[in-house]
N, C-alpha and C positions, 0 to 999 in steps of 0.2 A: 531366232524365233522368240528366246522368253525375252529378249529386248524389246520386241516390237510389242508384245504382250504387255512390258511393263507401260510403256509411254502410252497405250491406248490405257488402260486403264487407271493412270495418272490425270489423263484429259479426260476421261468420264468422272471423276472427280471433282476437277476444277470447275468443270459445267455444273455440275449438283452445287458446290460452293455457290458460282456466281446466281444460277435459280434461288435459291434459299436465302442469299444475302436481301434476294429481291422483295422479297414479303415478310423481311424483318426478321425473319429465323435463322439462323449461326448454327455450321453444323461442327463442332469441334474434330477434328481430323485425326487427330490419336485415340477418341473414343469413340467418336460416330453421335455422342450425345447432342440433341438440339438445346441451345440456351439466346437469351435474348443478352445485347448488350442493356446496364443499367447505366444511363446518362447518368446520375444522382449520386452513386461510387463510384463510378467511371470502371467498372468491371462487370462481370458474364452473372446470370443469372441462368442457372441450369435449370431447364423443365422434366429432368427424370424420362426423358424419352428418349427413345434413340430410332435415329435414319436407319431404317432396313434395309437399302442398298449399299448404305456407305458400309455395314456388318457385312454385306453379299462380297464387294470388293475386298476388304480385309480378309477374309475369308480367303478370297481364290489365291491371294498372295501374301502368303504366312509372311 
């Protein structure tokens, strides 16, 4: 049971990833934080928010 628990809530994950990659927003995975990639340093620009579901998930699975 907490197997099957884990993998579903792994692929609700992955789907929120690939939504978000969609309209340009990056949801960083070990903080849940949203940031845009920056072409210009070729790294992450963090906007100080954070995905409320991706906290929900972290959350049910310490």
């Amino acid at each position: 049971m907490p197997l099957i628990l884990i993998i579903i809530l792994a692929g609700v994950l992955v789907v929120q990833f690939m939504a978000s990659e969609q309209n340009g927003t990056l949801i960083d995975p070990q903080t849940c934080e949203l940031y845009l990639k920056d072409p210009q340093v070729g790294g992450k620009k963090y906007l100080n928010e954070f995905d409320s579901k991706c906290l929900e998930m972290k959350s049910l699975n310490p």
